[in-house]
N, CA, C and O atoms as a GROMACS GRO file, in nm:
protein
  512
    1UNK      N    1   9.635  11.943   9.089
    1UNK     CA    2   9.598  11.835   9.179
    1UNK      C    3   9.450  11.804   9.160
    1UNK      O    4   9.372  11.896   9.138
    2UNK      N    5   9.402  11.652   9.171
    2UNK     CA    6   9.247  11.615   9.164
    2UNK      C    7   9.210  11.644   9.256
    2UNK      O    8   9.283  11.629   9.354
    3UNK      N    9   9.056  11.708   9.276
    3UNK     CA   10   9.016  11.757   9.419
    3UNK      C   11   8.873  11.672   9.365
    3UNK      O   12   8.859  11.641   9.247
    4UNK      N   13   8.763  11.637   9.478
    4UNK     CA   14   8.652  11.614   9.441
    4UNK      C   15   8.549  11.711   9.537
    4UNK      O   16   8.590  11.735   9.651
    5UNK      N   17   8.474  11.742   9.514
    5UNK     CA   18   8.408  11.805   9.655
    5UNK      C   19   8.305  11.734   9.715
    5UNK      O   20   8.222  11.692   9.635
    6UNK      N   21   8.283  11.704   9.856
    6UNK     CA   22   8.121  11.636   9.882
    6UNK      C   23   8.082  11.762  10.021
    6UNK      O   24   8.129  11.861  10.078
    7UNK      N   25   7.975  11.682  10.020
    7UNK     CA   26   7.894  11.762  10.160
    7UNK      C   27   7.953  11.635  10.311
    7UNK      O   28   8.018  11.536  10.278
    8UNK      N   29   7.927  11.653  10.428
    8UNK     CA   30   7.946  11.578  10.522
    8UNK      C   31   7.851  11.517  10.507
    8UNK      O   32   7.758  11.590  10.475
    9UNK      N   33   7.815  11.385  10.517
    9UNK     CA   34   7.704  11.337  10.535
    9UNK      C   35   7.665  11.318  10.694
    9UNK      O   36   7.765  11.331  10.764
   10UNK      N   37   7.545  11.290  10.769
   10UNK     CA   38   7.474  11.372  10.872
   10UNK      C   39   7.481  11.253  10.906
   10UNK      O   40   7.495  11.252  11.028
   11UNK      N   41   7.480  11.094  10.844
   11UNK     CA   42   7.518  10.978  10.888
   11UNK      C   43   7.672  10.956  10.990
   11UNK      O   44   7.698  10.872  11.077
   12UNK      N   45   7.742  11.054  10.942
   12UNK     CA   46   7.874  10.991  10.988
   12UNK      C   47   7.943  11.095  11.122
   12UNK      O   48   8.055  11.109  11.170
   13UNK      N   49   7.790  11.161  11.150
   13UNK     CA   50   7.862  11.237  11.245
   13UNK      C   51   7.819  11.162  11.370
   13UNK      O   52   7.718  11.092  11.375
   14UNK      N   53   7.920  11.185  11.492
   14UNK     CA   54   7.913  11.135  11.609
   14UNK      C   55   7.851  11.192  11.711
   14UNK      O   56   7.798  11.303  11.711
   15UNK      N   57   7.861  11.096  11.824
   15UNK     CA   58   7.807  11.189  11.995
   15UNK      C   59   7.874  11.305  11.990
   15UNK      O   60   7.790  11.385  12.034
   16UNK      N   61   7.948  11.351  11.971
   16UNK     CA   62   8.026  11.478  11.948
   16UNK      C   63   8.043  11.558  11.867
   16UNK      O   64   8.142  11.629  11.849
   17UNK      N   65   7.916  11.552  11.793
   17UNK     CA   66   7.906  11.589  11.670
   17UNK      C   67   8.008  11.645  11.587
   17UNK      O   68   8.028  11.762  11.554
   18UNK      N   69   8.073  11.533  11.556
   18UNK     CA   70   8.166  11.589  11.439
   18UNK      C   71   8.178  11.466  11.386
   18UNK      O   72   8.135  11.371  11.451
   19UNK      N   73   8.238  11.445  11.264
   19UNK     CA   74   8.262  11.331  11.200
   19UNK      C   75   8.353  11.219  11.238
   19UNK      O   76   8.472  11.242  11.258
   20UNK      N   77   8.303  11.101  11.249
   20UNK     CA   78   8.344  11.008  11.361
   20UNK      C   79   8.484  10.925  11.254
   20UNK      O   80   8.457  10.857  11.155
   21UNK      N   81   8.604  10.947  11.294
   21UNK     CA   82   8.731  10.970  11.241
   21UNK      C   83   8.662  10.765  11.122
   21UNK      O   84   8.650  10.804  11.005
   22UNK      N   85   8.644  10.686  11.123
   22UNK     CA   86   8.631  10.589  11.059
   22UNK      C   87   8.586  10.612  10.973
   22UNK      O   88   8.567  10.515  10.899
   23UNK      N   89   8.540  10.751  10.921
   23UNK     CA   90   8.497  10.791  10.773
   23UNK      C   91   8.585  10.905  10.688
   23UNK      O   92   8.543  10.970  10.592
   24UNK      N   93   8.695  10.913  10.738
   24UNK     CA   94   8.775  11.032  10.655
   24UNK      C   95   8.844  10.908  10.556
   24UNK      O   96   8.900  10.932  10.449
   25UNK      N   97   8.833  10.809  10.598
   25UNK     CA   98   8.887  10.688  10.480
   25UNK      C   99   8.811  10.669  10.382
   25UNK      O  100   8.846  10.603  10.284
   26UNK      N  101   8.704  10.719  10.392
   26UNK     CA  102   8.603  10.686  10.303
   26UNK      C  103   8.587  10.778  10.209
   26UNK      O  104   8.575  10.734  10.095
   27UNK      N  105   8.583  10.923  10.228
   27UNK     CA  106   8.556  11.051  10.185
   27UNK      C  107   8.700  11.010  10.070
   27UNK      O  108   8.689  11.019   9.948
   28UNK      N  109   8.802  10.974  10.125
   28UNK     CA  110   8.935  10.978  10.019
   28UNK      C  111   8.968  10.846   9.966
   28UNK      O  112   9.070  10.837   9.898
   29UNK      N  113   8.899  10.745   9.986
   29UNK     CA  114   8.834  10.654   9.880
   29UNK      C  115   8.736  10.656   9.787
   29UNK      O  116   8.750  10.568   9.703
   30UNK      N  117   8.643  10.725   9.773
   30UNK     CA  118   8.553  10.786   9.651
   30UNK      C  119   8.668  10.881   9.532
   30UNK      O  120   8.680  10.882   9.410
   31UNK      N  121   8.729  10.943   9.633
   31UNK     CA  122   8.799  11.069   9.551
   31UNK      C  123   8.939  10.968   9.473
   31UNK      O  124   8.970  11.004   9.360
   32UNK      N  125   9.004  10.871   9.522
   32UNK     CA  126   9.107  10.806   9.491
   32UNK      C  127   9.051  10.720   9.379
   32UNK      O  128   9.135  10.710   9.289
   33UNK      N  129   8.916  10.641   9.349
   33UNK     CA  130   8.866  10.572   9.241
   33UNK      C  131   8.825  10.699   9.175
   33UNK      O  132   8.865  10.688   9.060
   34UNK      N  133   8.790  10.766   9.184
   34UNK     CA  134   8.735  10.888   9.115
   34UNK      C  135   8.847  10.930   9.029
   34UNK      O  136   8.833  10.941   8.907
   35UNK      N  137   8.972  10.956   9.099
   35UNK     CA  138   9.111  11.004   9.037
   35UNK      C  139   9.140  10.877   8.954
   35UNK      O  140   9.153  10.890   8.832
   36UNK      N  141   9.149  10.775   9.001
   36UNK     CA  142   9.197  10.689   8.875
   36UNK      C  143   9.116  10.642   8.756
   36UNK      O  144   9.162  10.578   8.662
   37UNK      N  145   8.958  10.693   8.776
   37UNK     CA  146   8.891  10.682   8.641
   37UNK      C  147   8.915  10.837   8.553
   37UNK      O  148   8.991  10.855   8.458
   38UNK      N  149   8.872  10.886   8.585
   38UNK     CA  150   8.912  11.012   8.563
   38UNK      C  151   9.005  11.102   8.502
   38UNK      O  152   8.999  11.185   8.412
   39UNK      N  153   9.110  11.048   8.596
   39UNK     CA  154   9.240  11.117   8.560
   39UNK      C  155   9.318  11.011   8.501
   39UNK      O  156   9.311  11.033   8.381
   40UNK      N  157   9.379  10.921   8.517
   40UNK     CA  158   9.409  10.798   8.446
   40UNK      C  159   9.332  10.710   8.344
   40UNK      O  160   9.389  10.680   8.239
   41UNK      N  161   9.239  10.679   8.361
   41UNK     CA  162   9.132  10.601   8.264
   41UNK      C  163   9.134  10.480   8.342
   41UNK      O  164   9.108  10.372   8.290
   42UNK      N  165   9.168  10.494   8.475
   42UNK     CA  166   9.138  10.338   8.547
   42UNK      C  167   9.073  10.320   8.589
   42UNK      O  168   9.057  10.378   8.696
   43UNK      N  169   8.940  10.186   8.528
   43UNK     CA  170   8.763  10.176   8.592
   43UNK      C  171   8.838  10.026   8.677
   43UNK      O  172   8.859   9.915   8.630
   44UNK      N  173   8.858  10.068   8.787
   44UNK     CA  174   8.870   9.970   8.876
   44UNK      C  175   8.794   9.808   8.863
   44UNK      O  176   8.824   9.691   8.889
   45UNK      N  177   8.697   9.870   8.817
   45UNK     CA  178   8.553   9.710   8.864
   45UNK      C  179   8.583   9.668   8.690
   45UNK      O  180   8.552   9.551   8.667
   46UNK      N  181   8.637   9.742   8.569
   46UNK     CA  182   8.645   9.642   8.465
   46UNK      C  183   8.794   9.580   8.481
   46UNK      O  184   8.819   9.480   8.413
   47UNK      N  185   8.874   9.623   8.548
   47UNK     CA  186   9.044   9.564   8.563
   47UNK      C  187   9.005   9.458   8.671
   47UNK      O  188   9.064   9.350   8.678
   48UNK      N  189   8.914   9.491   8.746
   48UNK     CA  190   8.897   9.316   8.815
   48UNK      C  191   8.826   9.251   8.780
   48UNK      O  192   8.803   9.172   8.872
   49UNK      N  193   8.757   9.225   8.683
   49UNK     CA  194   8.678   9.193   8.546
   49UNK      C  195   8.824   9.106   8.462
   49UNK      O  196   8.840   8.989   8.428
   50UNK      N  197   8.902   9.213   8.452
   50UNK     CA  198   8.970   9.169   8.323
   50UNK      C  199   9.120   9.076   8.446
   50UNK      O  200   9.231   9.054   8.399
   51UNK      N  201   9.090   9.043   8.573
   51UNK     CA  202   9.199   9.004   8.634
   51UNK      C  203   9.286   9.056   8.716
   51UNK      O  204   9.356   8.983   8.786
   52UNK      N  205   9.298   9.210   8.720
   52UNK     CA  206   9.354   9.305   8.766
   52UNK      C  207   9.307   9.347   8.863
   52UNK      O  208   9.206   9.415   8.847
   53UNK      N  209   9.372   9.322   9.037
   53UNK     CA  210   9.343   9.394   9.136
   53UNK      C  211   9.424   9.470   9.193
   53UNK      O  212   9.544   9.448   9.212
   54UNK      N  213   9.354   9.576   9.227
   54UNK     CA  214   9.360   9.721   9.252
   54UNK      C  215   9.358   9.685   9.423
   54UNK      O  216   9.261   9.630   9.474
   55UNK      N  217   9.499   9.730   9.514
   55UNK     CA  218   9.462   9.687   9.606
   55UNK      C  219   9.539   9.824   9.747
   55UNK      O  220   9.657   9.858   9.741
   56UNK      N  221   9.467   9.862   9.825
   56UNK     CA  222   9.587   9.970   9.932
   56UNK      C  223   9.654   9.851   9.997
   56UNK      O  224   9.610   9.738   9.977
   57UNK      N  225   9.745   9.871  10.065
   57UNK     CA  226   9.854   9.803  10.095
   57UNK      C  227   9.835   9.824  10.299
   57UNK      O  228   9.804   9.754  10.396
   58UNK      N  229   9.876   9.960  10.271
   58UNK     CA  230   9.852  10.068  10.417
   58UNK      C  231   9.856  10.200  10.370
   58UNK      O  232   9.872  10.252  10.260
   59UNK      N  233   9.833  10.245  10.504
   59UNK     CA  234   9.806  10.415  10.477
   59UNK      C  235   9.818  10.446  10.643
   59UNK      O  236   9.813  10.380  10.747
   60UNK      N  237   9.836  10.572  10.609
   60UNK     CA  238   9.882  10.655  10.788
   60UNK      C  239   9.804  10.755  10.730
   60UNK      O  240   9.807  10.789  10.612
   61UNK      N  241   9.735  10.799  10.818
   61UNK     CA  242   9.642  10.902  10.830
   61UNK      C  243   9.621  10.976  10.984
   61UNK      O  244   9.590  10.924  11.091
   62UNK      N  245   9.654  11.140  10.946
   62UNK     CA  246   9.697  11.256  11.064
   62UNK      C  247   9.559  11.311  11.055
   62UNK      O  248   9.516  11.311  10.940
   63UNK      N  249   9.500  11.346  11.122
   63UNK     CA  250   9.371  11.430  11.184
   63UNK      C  251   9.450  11.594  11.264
   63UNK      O  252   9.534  11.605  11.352
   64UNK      N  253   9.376  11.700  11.184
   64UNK     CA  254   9.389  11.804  11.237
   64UNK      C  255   9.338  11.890  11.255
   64UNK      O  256   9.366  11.981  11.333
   65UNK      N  257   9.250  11.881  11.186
   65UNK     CA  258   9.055  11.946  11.248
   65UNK      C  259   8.964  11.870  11.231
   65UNK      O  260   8.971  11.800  11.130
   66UNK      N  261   8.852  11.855  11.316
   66UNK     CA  262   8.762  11.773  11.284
   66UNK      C  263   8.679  11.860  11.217
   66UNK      O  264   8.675  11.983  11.225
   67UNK      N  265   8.605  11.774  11.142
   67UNK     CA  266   8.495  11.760  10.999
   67UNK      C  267   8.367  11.784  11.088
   67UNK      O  268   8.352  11.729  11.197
   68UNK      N  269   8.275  11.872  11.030
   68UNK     CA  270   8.169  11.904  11.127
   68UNK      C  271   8.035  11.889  11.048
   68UNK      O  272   8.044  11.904  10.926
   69UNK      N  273   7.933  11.867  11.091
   69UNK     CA  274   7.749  11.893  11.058
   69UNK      C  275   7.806  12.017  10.952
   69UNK      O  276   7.889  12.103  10.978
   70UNK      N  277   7.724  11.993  10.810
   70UNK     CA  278   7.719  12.095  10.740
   70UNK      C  279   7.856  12.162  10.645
   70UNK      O  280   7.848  12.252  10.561
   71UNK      N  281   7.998  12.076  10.696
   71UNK     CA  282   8.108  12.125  10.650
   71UNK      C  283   8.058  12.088  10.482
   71UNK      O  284   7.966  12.014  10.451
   72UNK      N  285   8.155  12.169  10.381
   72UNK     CA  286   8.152  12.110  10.233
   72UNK      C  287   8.315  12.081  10.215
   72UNK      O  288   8.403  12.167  10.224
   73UNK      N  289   8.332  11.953  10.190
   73UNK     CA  290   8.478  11.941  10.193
   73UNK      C  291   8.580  11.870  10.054
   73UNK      O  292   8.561  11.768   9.987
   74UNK      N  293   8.694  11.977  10.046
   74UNK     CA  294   8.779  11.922   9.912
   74UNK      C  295   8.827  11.829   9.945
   74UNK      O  296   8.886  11.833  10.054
   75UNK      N  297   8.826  11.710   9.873
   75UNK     CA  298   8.930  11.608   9.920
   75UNK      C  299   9.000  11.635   9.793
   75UNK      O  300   8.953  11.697   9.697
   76UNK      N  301   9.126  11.579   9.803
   76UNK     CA  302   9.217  11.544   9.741
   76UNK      C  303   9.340  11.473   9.689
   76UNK      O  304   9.431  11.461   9.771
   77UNK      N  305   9.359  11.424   9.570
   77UNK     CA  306   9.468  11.297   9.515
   77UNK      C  307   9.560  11.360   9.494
   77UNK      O  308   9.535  11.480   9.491
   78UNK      N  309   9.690  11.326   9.472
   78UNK     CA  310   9.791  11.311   9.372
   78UNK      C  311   9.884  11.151   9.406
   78UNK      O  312   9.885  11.105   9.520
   79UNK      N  313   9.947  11.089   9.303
   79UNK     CA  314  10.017  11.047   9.269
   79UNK      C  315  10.177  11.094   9.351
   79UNK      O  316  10.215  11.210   9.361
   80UNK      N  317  10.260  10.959   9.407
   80UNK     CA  318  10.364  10.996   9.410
   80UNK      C  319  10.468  10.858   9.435
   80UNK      O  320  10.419  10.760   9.490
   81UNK      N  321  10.550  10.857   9.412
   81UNK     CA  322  10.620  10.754   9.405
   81UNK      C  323  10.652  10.696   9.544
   81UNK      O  324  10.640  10.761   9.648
   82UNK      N  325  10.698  10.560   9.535
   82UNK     CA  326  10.709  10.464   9.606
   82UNK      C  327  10.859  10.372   9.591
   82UNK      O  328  10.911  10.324   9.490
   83UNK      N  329  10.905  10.368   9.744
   83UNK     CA  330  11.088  10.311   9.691
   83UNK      C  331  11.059  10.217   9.663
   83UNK      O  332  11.158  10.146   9.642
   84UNK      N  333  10.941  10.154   9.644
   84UNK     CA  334  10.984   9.997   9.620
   84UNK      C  335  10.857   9.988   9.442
   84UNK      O  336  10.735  10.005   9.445
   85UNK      N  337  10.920   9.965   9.344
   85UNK     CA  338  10.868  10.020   9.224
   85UNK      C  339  10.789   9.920   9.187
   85UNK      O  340  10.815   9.911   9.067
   86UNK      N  341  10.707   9.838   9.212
   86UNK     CA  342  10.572   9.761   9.247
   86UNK      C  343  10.437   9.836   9.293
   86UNK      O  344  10.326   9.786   9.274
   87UNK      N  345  10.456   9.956   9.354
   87UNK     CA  346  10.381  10.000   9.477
   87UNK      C  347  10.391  10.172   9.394
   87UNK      O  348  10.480  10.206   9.315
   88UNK      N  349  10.289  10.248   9.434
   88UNK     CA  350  10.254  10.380   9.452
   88UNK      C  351  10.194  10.433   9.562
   88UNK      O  352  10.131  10.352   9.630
   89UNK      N  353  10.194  10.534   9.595
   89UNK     CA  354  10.184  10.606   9.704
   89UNK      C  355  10.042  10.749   9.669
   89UNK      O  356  10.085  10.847   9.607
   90UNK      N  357   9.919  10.752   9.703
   90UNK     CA  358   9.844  10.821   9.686
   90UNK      C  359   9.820  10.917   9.832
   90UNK      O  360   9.781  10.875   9.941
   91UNK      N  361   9.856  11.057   9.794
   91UNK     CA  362   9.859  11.128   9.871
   91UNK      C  363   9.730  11.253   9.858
   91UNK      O  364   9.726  11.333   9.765
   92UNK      N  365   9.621  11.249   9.979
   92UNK     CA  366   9.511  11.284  10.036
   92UNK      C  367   9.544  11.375  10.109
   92UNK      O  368   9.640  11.379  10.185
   93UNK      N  369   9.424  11.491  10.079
   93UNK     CA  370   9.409  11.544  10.228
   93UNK      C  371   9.241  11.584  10.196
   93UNK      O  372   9.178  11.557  10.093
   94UNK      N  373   9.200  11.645  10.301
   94UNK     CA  374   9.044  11.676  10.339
   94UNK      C  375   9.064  11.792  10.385
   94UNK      O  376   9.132  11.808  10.486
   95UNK      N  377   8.986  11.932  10.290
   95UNK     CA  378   8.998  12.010  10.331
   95UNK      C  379   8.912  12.134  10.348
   95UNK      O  380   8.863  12.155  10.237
   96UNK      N  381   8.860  12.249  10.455
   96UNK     CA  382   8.793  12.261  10.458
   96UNK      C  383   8.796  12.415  10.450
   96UNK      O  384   8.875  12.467  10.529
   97UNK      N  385   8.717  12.509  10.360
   97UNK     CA  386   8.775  12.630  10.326
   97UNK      C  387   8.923  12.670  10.321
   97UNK      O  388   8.978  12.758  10.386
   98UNK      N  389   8.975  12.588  10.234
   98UNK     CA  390   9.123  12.587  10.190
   98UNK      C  391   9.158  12.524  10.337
   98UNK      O  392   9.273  12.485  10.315
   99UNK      N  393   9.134  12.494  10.451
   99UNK     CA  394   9.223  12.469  10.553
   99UNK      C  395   9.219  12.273  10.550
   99UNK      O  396   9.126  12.195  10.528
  100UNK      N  397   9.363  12.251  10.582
  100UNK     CA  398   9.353  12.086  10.573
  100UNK      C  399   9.331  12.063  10.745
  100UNK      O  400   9.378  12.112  10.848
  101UNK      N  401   9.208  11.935  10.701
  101UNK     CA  402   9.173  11.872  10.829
  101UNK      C  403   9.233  11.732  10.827
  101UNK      O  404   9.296  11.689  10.924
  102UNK      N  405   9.215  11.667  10.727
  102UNK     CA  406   9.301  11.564  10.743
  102UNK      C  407   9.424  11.547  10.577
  102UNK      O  408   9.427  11.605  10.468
  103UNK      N  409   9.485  11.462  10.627
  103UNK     CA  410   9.570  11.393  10.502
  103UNK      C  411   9.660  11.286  10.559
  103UNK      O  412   9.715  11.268  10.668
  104UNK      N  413   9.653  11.214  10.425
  104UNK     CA  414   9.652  11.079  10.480
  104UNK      C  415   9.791  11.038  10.326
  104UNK      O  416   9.780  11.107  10.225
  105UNK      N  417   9.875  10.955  10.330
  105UNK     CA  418   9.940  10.865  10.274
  105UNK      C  419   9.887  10.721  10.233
  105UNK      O  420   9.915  10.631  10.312
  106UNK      N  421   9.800  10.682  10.100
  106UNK     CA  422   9.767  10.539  10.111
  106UNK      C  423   9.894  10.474  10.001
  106UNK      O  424   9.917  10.538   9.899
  107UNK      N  425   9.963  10.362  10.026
  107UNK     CA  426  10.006  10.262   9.945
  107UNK      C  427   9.959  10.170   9.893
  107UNK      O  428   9.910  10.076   9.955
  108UNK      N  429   9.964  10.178   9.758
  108UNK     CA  430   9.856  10.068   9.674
  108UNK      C  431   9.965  10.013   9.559
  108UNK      O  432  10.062  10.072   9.512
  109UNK      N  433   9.901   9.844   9.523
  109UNK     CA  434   9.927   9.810   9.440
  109UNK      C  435   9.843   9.756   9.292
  109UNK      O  436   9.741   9.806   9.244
  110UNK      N  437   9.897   9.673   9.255
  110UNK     CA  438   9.792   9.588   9.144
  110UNK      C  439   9.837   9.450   9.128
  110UNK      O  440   9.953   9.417   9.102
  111UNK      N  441   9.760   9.387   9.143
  111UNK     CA  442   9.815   9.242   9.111
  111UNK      C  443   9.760   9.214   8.974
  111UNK      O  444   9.662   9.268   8.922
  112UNK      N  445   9.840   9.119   8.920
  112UNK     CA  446   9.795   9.015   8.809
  112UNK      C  447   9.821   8.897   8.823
  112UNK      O  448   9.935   8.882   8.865
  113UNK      N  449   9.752   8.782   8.802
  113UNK     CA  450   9.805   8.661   8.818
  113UNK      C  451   9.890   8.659   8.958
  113UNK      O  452   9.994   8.597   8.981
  114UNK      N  453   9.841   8.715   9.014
  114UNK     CA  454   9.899   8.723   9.199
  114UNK      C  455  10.032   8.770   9.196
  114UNK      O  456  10.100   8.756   9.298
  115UNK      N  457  10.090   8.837   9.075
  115UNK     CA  458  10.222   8.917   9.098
  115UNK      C  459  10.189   9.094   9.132
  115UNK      O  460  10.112   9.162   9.064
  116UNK      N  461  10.244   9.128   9.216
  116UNK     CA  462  10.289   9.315   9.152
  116UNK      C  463  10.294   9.359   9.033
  116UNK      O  464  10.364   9.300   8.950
  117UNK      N  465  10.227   9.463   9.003
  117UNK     CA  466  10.258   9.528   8.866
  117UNK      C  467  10.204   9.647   8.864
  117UNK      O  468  10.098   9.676   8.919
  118UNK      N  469  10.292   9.741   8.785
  118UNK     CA  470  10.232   9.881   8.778
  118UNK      C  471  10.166   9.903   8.660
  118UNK      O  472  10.233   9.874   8.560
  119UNK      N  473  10.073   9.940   8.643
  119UNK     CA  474   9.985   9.962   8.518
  119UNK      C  475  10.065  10.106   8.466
  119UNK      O  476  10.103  10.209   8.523
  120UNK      N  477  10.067  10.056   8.330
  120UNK     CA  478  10.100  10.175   8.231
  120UNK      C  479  10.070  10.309   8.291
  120UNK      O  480  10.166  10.374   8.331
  121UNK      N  481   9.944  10.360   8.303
  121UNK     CA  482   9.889  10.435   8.330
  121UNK      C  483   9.924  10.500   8.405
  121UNK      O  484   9.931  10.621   8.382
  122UNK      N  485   9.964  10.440   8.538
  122UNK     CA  486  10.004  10.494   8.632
  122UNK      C  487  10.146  10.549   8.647
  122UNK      O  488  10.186  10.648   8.708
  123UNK      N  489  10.231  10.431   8.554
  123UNK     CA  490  10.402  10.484   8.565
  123UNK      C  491  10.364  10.637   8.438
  123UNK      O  492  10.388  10.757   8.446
  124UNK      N  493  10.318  10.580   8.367
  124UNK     CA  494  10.335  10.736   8.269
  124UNK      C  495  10.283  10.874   8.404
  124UNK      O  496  10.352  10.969   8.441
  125UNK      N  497  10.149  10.839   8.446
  125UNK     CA  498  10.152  10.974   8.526
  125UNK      C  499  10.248  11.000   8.646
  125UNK      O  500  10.251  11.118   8.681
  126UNK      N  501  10.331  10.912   8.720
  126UNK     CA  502  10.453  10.908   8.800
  126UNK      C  503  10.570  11.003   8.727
  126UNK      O  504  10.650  11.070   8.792
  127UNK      N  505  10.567  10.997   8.573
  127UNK     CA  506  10.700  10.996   8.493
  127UNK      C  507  10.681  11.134   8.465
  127UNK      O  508  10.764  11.161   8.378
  128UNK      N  509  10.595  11.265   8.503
  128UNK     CA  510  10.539  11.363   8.487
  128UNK      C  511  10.636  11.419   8.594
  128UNK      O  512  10.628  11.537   8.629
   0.00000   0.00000   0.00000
């Protein structure tokens, strides 16, 4: 599985000091472009360059510990399929000395010429 690691940043913590839930989307959006350059070879900003947008659809996201001042946290990707074969399903979690605080389900697609389409790339790593 792709993991990335960051620190909490001291920006995103709240009156309650803990990380104010509108940024665990964020922490697993770095790590999700990260996974598709990376692990796929997908540079997002040259496929919308070349016409190709890269887009989440929705996502549900569960909170089960909060993220604190000072935490260092794994996020993490994988790939997983989607019933409707246009669409993939990127599955997250945030985690903190092996323990998961959050994970989240995002659905994403790609357009071309304003249709659905799955990039190569992605059905080959699905087909794994």
């Amino acid at each position: 599985m792709f993991s990335k690691m960051y620190d909490v940043d001291e920006a995103h913590i709240d009156f309650q000091e803990v990380v104010d839930g509108l940024y665990y989307p964020f922490y697993m959006e770095w790590t999700r472009h990260a996974f598709m350059k990376e692990a796929l070879g997908i540079d997002i900003e040259e496929e919308f360059r070349q016409g190709r947008m890269y887009m989440v659809l929705e996502y549900s996201l569960r909170f089960r510990q909060s993220l604190k001042k000072g935490d260092k946290i794994e996020v993490t990707c994988q790939l997983e399929k989607n019933v409707k074969r246009n669409r993939v399903n990127f599955y997250q979690q945030i985690r903190v000395n092996s323990v998961t605080c959050a994970e989240a389900t995002f659905t994403a697609t790609c357009l071309f010429n304003g249709r659905p389409i799955m990039p190569e790339a992605v059905s080959n790593a699905l087909a794994y």
